[in-house]
KOLLUMMAR-381907 format. One line per 4 residues: number of its first residue (from 0); their letters; for each residue x, y, z of C-alpha. Coordinates in steps of 0.25 Angstrom, whole numbers. Example, Ala and Ser with C-alpha at 12.3 -4.5 7.8 and 13.67 -1.06 7.14 Angstrom:
0> as> 49:-18:31  55:-4:29
This chain:
0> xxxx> 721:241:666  729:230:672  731:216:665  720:212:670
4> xxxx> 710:223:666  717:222:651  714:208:650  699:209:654
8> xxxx> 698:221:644  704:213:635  694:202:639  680:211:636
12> xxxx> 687:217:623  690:204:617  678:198:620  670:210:616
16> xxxx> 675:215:603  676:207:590  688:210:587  694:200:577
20> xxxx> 678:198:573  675:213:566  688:217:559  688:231:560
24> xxxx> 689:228:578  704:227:580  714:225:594  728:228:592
28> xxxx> 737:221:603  749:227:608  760:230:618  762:243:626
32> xxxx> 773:245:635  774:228:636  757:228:640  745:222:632
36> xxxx> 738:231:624  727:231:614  718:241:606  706:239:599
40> xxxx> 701:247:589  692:248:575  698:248:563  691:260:554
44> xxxx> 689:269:568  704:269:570  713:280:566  725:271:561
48> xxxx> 737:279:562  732:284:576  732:270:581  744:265:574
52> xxxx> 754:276:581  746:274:594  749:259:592  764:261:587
56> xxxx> 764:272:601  759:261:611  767:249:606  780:260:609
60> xxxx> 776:262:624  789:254:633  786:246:643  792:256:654
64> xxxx> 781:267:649  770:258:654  776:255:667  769:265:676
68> xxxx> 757:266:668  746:258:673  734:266:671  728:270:656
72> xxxx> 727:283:661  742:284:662  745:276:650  737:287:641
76> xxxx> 745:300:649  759:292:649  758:282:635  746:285:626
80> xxxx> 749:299:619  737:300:613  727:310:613  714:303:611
84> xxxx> 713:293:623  704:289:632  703:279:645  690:273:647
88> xxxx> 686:272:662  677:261:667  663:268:672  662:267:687
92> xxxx> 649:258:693  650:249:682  639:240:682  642:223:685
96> xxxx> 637:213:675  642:219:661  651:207:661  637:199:656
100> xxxx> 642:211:644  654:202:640  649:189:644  662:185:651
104> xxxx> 664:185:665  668:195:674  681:195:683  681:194:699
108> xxxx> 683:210:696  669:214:692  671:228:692  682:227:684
112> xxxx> 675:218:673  666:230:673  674:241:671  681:232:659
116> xxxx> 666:230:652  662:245:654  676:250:648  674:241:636
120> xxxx> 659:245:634  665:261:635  676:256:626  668:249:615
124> xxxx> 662:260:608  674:269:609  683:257:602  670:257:592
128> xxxx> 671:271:589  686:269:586  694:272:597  704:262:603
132> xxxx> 705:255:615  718:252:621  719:241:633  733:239:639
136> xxxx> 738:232:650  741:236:663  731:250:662  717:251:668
140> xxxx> 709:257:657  705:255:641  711:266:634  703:272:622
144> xxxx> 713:277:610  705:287:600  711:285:586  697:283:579
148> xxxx> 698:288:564  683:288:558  679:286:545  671:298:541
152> xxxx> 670:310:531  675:322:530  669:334:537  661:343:527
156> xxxx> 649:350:523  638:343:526  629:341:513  616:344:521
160> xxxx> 620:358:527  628:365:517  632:379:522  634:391:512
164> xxxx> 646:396:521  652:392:534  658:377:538  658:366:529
168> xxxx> 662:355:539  650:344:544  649:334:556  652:321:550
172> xxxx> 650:305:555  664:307:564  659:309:579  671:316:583
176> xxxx> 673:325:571  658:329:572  662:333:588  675:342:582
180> xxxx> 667:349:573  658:355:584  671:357:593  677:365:584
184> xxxx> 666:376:582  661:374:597  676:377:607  670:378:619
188> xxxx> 669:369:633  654:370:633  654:361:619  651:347:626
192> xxxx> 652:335:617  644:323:625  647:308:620  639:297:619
196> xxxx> 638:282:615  626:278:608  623:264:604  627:248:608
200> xxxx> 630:245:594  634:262:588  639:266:600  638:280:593
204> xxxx> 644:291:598  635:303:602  640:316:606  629:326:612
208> xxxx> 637:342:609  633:355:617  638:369:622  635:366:639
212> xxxx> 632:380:639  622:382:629  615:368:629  603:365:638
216> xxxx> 608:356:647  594:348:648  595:343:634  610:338:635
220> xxxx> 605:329:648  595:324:639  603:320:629  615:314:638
224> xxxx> 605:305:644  599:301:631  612:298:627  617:293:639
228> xxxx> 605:282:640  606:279:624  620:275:627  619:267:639
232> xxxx> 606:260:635  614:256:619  626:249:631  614:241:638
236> xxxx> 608:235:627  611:222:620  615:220:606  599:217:602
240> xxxx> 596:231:606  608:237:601  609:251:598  615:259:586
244> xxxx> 613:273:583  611:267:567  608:282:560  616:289:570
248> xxxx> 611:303:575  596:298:572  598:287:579  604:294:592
252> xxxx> 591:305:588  579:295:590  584:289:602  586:303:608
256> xxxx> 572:307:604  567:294:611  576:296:623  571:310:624
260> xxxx> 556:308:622  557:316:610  555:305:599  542:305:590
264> xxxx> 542:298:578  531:306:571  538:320:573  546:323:561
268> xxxx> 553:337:566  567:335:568  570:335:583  587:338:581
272> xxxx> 594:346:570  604:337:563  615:345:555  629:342:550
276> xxxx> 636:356:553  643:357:565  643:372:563  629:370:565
280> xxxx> 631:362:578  639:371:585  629:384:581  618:375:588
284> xxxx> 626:370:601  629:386:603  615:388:603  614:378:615
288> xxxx> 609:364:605  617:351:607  620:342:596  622:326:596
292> xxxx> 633:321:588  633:305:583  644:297:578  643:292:563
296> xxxx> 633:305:561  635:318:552  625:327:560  623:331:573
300> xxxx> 611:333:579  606:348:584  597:348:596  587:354:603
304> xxxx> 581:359:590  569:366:584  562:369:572  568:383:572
308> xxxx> 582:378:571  580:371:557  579:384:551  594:387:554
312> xxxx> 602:383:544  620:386:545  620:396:534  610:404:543
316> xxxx> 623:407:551  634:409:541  628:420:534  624:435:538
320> xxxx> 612:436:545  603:442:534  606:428:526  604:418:538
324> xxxx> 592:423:541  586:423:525  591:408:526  584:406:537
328> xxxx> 571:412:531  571:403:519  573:392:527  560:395:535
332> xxxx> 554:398:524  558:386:516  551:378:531  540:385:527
336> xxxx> 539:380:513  543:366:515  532:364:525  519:373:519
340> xxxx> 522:374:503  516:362:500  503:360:510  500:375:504
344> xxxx> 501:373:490  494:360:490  481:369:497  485:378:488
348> xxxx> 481:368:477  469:363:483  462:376:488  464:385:476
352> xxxx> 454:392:479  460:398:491  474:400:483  479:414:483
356> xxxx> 480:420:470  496:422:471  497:407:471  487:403:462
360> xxxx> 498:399:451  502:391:460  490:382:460  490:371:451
364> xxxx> 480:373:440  485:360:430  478:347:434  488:336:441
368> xxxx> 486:322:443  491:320:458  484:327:469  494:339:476
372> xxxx> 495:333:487  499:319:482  508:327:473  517:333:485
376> xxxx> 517:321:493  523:314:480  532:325:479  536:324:493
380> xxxx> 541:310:493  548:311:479  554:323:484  560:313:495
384> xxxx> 563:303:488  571:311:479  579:316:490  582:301:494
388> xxxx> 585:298:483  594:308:481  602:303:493  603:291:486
392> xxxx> 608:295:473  622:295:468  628:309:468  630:304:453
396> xxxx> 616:302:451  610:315:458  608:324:445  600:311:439
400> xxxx> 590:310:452  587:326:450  586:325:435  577:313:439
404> xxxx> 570:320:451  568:331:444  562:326:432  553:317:441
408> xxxx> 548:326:451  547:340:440  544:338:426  539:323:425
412> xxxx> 532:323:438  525:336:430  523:330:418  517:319:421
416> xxxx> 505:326:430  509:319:443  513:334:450  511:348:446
420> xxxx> 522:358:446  518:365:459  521:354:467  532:351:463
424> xxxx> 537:366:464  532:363:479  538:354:481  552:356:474
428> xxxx> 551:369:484  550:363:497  561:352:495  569:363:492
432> xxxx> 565:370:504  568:358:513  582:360:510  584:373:515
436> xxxx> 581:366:529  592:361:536  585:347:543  580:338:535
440> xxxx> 574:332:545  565:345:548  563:345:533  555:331:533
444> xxxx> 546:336:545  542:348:537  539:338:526  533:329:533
448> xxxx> 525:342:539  522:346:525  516:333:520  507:334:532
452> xxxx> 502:348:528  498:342:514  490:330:520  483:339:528
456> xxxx> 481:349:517  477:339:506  466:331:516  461:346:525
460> xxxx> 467:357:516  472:369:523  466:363:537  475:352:534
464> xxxx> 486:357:530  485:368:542  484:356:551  495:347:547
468> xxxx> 504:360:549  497:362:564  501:348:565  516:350:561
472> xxxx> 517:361:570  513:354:582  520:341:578  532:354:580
476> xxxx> 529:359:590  527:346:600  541:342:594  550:344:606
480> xxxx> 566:344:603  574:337:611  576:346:622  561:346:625
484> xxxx> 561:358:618  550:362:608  551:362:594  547:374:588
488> xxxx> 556:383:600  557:395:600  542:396:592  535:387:604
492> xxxx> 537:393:615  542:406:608  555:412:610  556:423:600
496> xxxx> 572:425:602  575:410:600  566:411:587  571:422:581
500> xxxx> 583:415:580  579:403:575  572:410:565  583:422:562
504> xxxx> 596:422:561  599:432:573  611:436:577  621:427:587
């Protein structure tokens, strides 16, 4: 960049960021080898002592090392020896009239102008994400300095998939450190890491992960011009219709549903798998998945998926074959319960007569003042709303909301006529159930599945019931996952190898 360029980069920069009106936006001037110079960066993104031996490096630099330099590209091989840095290159064709961008008006050298604005749009989100940008006379580019330093937690364990052996490190909210976790149980070329810029006002960054050889390569072109046009159409709008990715992955989740056709509000089954382990990850992508990693997000998204695929659970895999596969029964045993165990006993209850004998003791013979049916439906929203509030709840105070909840929804709730014993054994048995599933989000559609079943039993009886479950199923299998691909595969259309191993632990 020659005096000239500095000057108009200098121009937009100034003009552009608020520096001096948000604090934590700083620009330190200095001097290297007798030229200009000036860095910006965010305070809180920046690694401190990184930046300062950088700074206390450049400011060293005599005047006869920069004497033949006259291109970034040389400065960084001859005078930057620092390993993260990057040049950013004006995009070729830029398109006239971003001047109206910056309201000032554009030198007699339009092109120029225009490679200026397009390299300080590249650059802004990178500054935001807390790299540094380095302008300094006499060179032809913006040099990008990365010596970010997050704030972020450790990696451990997530809480949510707790293993009985195996690793005990998680993905956490720092981009980068998600992306190493995967690299390090993935050493091979075919792991591609794609990145993205989501967002005019987040600017998030999104990072799509496959093995090039396993993937299908129709769903990763999907996904790159979903991304691709997200990005490009965030850049184009104005600040009315900013966009921000405000609950990260879901965010990024329903716009790919809508740019995908894919969306429907009314469809509870979960269309990706979201999980914290990146043991879990790198399993997945071996079998051909991809994944999408967001910035300022803990899980990653697993995708294509089907139902199938909720039944496996990590453990599955770090035990001998005989235990992984008795796991994985009593997880589809527990889908079984959580969804039927309810609906049946309520036409248990209500048909008696047609009550086998075994389970006769398990019919109520007491009288109760609530309906059956109104009795589960209450105990399915307090069984919720004690889990919210339990998310809520001091880790001080948690003994006191189980003493509470337990005294509320057992012996009180008994005593007082309100619910009878059974149902409350029903239901204290699939809310244990639930757990044993490793999506919550599938976990809700079979609720929200189950609740149909008793509507339709308590109005038809069995018919009902059988219905509501006819309906389920179809509301399954019309879901199509994100790469087009049904739902309930390799069930419909069958492919008994495939299945067998979604239902089995078989061998590698």
């Amino acid at each position: 960049m020659d005096t000239t360029s500095f000057d108009l980069y200098m121009e937009i920069l100034k003009k552009e960021l608020p520096v001096g009106e948000s604090f934590d936006l700083l620009e330190r001037k200095l001097i290297i080898g007798g030229r200009r110079a000036s860095m910006f960066f965010v305070d809180g993104l920046t690694d401190g002592e990184k930046t300062q031996r950088i700074l206390a490096y450049l400011m060293a630099v005599p005047a006869a090392s920069l004497r033949e330099v006259s291109s970034s590209h040389r400065f960084i091989e001859t005078v930057l020896p620092f390993l993260d840095t990057t040049i950013i290159e004006p995009k070729t064709g830029c398109v006239r009239g971003q001047e109206a961008a910056t309201g000032m008006k554009a030198p007699s050298d339009a092109l120029t102008w225009e490679q200026a604005v397009d390299c300080y749009n590249q650059m802004l989100p990178k500054l935001y994400a807390g790299l540094v940008p380095l302008l300094v006379e006499g060179l032809d580019r913006i040099i990008i300095i990365d010596c970010r330093e997050y704030p972020s937690r450790s990696v451990e364990e997530p809480d949510k998939e707790k293993t009985l052996r195996g690793a005990k490190d998680g993905f956490t909210e720092n981009f980068m450190e998600n992306v190493a976790l995967i690299r390090r149980r993935i050493r091979d070329n075919n792991l591609i890491f794609k990145a993205y810029n989501v967002g005019s006002v987040s600017k998030a960054d999104v990072a799509v992960v496959y093995l090039k050889n396993k993937v299908d390569m129709k769903l990763i072109n999907k996904l790159d011009k979903s991304l691709k046009d997200m990005g490009q159409n965030s850049r184009q709008r104005t600040s009315g219709g900013a966009d921000i990715l405000s609950v990260a992955d879901q965010s990024l989740l329903e716009r790919l549903l809508e740019a995908l056709g894919a969306a429907n509000r009314l469809n509870p089954f979960p269309k990706v798998r979201y999980t914290q382990r990146p043991d879990i990850i790198a399993a997945h992508l071996a079998e051909g998945k991809a994944a999408i990693i967001v910035d300022n997000s803990p899980t990653v998204m697993l995708l294509p998926v089907s139902v199938f695929e909720f039944f496996q659970d990590v453990d599955d895999y770090y035990f001998p074959r005989l235990t992984g596969n008795y796991f994985r029964m009593i997880r589809i045993i527990n889908f079984l319960v959580i969804l039927f165990l309810t609906p049946v006993y309520l036409i248990l209850a209500e048909y008696q007569d047609f009550t086998p004998e075994v389970l006769s003791f398990f019919v109520p013979d007491q009288d109760f003042a609530i309906p059956i049916f109104w009795q589960f439906i209450l105990l399915e929203i307090a069984v919720d709303g004690l889990k919210l509030a339990s998310l809520n709840t001091p880790t001080s105070l948690g003994m006191s909301l189980s003493v509470i909840g337990a005294l509320i929804l057992g012996e009180f709730s008994i005593e007082s006529g309100w619910f009878i014993s059974q149902t409350i054994l029903c239901m204290a048995v699939v809310a244990l159930a639930a757990f044993t599933q490793p999506s919550i989000e599938l976990s809700y559609a079979m609720k929200f599945s189950r609740i149909l079943m008793l509507i339709g039993a308590q109005l038809f009886g069995i018919a009902g019931a059988a219905a509501a479950a006819a309906a389920s199923f179809i509301a399954m299998a019309s879901t199509n996952t994100l790469s087009g691909d049904s739902y309930l595969y390799p069930l419909i259309p069958f492919n008994w190898a495939k299945l067998k191993r979604l239902i089995f632990r078989t061998k590698s």
